[in-house]
C-alpha positions in Angstrom: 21.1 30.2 -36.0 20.2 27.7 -38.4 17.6 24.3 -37.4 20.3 22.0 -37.0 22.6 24.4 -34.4 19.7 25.0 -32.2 19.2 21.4 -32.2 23.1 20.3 -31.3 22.6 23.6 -28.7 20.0 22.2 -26.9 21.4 18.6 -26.9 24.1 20.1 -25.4 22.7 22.2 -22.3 20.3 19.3 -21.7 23.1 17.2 -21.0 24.7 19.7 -19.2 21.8 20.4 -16.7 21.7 16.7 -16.2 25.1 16.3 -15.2 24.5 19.1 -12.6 21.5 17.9 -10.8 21.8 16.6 -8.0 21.3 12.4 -8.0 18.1 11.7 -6.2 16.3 8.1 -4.9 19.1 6.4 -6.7 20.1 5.0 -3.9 17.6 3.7 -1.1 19.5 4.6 2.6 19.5 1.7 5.0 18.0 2.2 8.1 18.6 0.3 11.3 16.0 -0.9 12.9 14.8 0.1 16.3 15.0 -3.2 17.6 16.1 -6.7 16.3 15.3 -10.2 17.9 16.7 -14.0 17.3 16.6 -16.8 18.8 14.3 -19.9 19.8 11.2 -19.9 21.0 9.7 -22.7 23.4 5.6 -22.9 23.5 3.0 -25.6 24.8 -0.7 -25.1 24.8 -3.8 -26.9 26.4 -4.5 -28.1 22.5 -3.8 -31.9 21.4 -0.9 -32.1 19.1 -0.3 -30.7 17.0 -2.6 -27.9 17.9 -5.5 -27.1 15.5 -4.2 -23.7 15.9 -1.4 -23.8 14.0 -3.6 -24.4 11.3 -6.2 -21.6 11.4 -9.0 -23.7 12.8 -10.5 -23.8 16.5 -8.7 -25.1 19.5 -9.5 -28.4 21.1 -12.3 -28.3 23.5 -12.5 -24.3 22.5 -9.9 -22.9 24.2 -6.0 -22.8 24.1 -4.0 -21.6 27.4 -0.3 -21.7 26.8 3.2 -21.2 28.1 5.5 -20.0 26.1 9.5 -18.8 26.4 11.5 -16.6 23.8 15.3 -16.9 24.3 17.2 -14.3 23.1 20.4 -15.2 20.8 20.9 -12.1 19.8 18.9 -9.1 20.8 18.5 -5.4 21.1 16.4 -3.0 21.7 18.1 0.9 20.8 21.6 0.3 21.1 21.4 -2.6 24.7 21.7 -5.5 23.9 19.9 -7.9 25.3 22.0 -11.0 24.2 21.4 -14.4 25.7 17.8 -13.6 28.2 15.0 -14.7 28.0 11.2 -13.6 28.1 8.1 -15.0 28.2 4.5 -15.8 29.6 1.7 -17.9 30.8 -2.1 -17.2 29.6 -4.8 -18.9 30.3 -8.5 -17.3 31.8 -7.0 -14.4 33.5 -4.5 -11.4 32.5 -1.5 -13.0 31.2 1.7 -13.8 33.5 4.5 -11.7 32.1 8.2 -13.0 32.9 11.6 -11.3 32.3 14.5 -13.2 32.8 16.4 -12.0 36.0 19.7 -11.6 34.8 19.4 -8.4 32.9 21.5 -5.9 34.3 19.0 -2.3 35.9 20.3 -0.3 32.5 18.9 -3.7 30.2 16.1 -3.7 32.0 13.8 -0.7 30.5 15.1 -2.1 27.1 14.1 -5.4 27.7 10.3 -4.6 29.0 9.9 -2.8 25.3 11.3 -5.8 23.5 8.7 -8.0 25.1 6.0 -5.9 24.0 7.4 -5.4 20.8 8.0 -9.2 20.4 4.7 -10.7 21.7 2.8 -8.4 19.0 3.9 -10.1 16.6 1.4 -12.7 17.1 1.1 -16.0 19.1 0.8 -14.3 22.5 -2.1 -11.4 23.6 -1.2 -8.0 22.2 -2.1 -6.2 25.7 -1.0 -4.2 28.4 1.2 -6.4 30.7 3.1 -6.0 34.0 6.1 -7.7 33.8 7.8 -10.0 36.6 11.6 -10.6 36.8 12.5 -14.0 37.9 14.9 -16.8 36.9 14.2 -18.5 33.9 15.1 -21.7 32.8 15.2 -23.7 29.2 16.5 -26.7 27.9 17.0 -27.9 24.2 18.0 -30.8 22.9 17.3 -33.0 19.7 15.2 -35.2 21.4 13.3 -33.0 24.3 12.6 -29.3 25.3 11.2 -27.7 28.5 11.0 -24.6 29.9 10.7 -23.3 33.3 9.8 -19.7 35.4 10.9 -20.3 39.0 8.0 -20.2 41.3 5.4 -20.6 38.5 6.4 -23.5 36.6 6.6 -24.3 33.0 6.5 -27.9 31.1 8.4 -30.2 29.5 8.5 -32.0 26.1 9.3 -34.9 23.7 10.4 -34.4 20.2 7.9 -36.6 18.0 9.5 -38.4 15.4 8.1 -38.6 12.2 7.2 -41.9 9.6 10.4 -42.0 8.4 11.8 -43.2 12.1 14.4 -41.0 12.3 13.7 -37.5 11.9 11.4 -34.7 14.4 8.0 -33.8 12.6 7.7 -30.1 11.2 5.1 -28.1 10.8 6.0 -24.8 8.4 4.0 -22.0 7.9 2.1 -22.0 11.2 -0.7 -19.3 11.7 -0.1 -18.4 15.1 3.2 -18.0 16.4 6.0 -16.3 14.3 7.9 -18.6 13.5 8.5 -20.3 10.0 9.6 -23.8 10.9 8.3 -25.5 14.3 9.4 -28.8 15.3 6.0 -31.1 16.9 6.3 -32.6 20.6 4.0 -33.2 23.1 4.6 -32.7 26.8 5.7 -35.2 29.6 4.5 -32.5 32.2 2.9 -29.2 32.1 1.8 -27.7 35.1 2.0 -23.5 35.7 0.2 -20.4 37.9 0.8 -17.0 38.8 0.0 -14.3 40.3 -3.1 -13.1 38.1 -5.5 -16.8 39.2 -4.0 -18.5 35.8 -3.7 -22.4 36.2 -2.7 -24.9 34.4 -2.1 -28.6 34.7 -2.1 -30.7 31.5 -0.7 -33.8 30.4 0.5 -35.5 26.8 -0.8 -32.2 25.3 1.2 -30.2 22.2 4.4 -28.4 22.5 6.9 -26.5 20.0 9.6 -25.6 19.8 11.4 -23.4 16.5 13.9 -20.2 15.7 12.2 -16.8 15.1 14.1 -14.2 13.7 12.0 -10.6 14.0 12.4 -7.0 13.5 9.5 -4.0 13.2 
């Protein structure tokens, strides 16, 4: 066998071996994810608007306590959903006050206690052991006003701040502590809260949010 057919031989079982192999990483499989969260998150703090906090720098008069509210567009943990609930908390100087809305079903509730935890470590509220309270939960939104309610403990209520332009709400983008992208500014008409762990609250004309989160692992 001359130079040229050992070439076109080995051309030829090169292409050969190729076309047998198996096809590897060509294609990356989708995965779903264990758990999936949107909806619209509700939050006022003990800060001034709009919150120094949002902005990576220290809270007004040191210290932020805040009540905040995620409800759940469309949600599931595993394969329950937890459309349309809602979950949230109150923290201030003591273990925070955990609430789970009281309309989930016994087989959404294990589900939902594991999307809480999974939700609030994504930043905003404390990433630590909690025990969670069912109880009704009550949120209004509108252009103009927000509030947000956990029966028995209380909650707050906000105005929508309109920006120089006379018309439209002030946003803030980007913020550094809660996750969401695009928060729209307010500033309560009441806020007054407590629970069970000694956390109180009673503020007045302080800063609120109110924006759509959309989170997965």
């Amino acid at each position: 066998m001359n130079y040229w057919t050992l070439s076109i031989a080995t051309v030829v079982l090169g292409l050969a071996t190729s076309a047998s192999a198996p096809a590897t990483n060509t294609i990356a499989q989708t995965k779903t994810p264990l758990w999936e969260a949107r909806g619209m998150l509700l939050e006022a703090c003990s800060c001034s608007v709009p919150c120094p906090c949002n902005f990576n720098q220290a809270p007004t008069n040191g210290m932020c306590h805040t009540v905040y509210g995620y409800k759940l567009k469309q949600a599931r943990y595993g394969e329950v959903s937890l459309d349309g609930l809602i979950i949230g908390g109150g923290e201030a100087d003591q273990d925070p006050g955990s609430f789970l809305d009281a309309k989930a079903t016994p087989a959404q509730r294990p589900a939902l206690e594991k999307l809480a935890v999974a939700i609030f470590s994504k930043g905003g509220p404390s990433n630590v052991p909690r025990k969670f309270e069912y109880t009704a939960i009550k949120t209004e939104v509108t252009s103009s006003r927000f509030s947000l309610d956990f029966d028995g403990s209380g909650g707050f209520g906000a105005d929508v701040l309109i920006g120089g332009d006379g018309k439209n709400p002030i946003i803030v983008e980007n913020n550094t502590t809660w996750p969401v992208h695009r928060f729209t500014k307010a500033k309560t008409t009441h806020f007054q809260y407590h629970d069970a762990h000694g956390n109180k609250m009673q503020y007045t004309g302080v800063n609120a949010n109110v924006g759509e989160f959309d989170l997965k692992p």
